[in-house]
N, C-alpha and C positions, 0 to 999 in steps of 0.2 A: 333155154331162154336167150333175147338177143336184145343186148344192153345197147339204149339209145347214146352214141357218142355226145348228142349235145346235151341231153337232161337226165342221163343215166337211169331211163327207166326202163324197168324190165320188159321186155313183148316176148309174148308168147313166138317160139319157133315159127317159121314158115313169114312173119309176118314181112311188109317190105317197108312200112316207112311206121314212124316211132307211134302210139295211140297218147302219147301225152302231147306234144309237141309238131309231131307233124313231118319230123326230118327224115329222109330216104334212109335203109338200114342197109347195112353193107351186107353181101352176102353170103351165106354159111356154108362150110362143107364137114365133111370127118377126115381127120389124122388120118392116112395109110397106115400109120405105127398104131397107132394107139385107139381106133374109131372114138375119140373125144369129139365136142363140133367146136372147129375154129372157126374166124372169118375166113373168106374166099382170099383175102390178099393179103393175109399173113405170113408173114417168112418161115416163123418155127411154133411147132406147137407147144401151147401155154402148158402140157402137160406132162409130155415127153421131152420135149425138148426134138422134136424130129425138124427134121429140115425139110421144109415142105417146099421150098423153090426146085431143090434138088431132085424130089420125088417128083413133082411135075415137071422135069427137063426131060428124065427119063421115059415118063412114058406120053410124051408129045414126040421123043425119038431126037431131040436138042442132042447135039455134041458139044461136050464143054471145051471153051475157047482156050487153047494153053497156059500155060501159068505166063505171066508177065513177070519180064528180065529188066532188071533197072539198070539202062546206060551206064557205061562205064567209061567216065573221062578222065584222062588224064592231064594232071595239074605240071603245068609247063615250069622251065628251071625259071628260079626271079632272079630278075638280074640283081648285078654287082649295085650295094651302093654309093651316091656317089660320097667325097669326103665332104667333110661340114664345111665351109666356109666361116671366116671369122669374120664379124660384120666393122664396117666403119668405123669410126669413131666420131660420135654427132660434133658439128661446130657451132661455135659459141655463137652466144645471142647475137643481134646485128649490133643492137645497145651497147654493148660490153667491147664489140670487136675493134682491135686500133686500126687505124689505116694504115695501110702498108707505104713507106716511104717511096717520094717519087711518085705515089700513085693521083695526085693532084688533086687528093679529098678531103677536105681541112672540119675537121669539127669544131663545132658554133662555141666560143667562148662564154665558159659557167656565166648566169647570171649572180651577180655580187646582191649578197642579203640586204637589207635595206636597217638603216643603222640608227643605231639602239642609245636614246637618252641615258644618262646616267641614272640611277637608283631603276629604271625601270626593267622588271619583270614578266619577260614573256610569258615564258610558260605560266605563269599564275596569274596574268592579269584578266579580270573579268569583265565581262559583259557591261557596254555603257546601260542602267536604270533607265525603265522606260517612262515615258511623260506620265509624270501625273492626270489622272480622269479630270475633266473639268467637272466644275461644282454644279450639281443642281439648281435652278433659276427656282429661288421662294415664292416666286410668283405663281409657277405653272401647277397646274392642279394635276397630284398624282393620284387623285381617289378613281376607284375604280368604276367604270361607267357600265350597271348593269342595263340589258335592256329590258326595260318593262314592255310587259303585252297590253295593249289598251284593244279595248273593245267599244263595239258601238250594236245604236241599234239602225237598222232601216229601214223605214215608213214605206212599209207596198204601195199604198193608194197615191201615194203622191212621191216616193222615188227621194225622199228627203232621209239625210242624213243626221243622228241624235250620237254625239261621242259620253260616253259615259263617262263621268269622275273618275280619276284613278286614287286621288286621296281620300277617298269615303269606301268604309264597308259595309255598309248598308245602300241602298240607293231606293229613294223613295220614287214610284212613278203612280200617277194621278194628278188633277187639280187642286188649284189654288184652295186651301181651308185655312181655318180657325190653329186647328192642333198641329199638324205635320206637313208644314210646306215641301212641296213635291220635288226630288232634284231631275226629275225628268217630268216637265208640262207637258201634257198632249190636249191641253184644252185648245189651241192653236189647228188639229188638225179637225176634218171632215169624219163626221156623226161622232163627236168626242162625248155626245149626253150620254151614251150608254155604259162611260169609264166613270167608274165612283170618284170620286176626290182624293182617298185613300186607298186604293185598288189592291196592288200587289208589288213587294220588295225583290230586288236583288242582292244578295248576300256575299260576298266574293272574303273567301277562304284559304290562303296559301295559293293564289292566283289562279283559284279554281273558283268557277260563277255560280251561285246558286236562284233559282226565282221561286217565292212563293207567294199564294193567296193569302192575303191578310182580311180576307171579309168581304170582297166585294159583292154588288146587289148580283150581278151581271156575269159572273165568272171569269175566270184566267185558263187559257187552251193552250197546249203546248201542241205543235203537229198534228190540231182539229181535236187532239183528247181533251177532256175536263180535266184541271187540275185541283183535286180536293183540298178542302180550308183546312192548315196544317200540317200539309206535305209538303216538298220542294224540291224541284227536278233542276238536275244537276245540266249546265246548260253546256252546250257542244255549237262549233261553227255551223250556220246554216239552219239551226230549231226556230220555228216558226211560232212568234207569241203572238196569242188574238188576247184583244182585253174586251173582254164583252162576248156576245153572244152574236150570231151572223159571220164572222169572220169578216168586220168593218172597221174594224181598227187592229191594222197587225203588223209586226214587227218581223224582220228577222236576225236573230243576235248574229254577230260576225266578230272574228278575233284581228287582230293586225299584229 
């Protein structure tokens, strides 16, 4: 059998390249010692232990090359060493050094301390206190200035602007009646007869907008859908409210 070096699978003798894998198979011969079958280019048989380079020098008629003689050199006398020298002795800082007399180099006369009140204490005296904060002006208002989101609505057909209450949470839109005066009129705009009087509320919730149908003849559309009586569609920038039916009276809510 002649084991594939890359996937170790067995092939049948004779073959040349592996039947799992595909890779070329080295080629086989028999031990002169021992007729076992090695590879073609193995050194010594796996069984014997024969030296198969040697068997093939011999009868290819190879003469073995002499033994190799490892140079022999010789290690030369070392010379004398030489004696240690004793090193220098460093000189002193430049700071420290006196001038040598006569040498016409005069050092700068100490600056004299600067002189000291009676009772007072250097080392312990502290830092002059810093200025007192100035006082906050009673006048000026520190309350904190949130910003409210106001919202509005925008009349398509005519390009008009309606800003909604921000102090009401409810917001009535319809015309002029009897029971619940509307905080948004649209009897003002073009084909307003098809908006009930009472049509449909906004609701605003933790500064979140709500719109629903409260009954009207004519219905309330949110982006072309019908808005069923008693649901309420949570309003986002941009949603397109018709009051009525046609899409003739429409609005579209916007945030700021």
């Amino acid at each position: 059998m002649i084991v594939c070096p890359n996937c170790n699978h067995q092939n049948p003798d004779g073959a040349v390249q592996c039947e799992a894998c595909y890779t070329p198979l080295p080629m086989m011969m028999n031990c002169p010692n021992c007729s076992s079958t090695v590879q073609a280019d193995a050194s010594f048989c796996g069984q014997c232990g024969f030296n198969l380079r040697t068997a093939a020098g011999k009868e290819a008629g190879a003469v073995e090359p002499p033994p190799t003689v490892a140079p022999s050199f010789e290690i030369p006398d070392l010379l004398p060493a030489e004696p240690l020298v004793e090193p220098e002795p460093l000189m002193a800082s430049v700071s420290h050094a006196e001038p040598e007399a006569g040498s016409g180099v005069h050092s700068p006369d100490p600056v004299p301390p600067a002189p000291v009140s009676e009772g007072q204490n250097v080392a312990h005296s502290a830092p002059p206190p810093p200025p007192p904060l100035p006082l906050p002006d009673p006048s000026a208002d520190f309350k904190t200035q949130l910003q409210i989101q106001s919202a509005r609505l925008l009349h398509v057909q005519t390009n008009a602007t309606i800003e909604l209450p921000q102090n009401l949470s409810v917001i009535h839109l319809g015309k002029p009646n009897d029971r619940i005066p509307p905080d948004v009129d649209v009897s003002g705009f073009p084909n307003s007869e098809i908006v009930s009087r009472i049509h449909a509320d906004i609701r605003v919730e933790g500064g979140i907008y709500y719109i629903e149908d409260v009954g009207s003849s004519n219905g309330t559309y949110i982006n072309n859908a019908p808005l069923p009586i008693g649901n309420r569609h949570r309003l986002r920038s941009g949603d397109r409210i018709a009051l009525g039916k046609g899409d003739r009276v429409t609005f579209l809510f916007q945030l700021a």
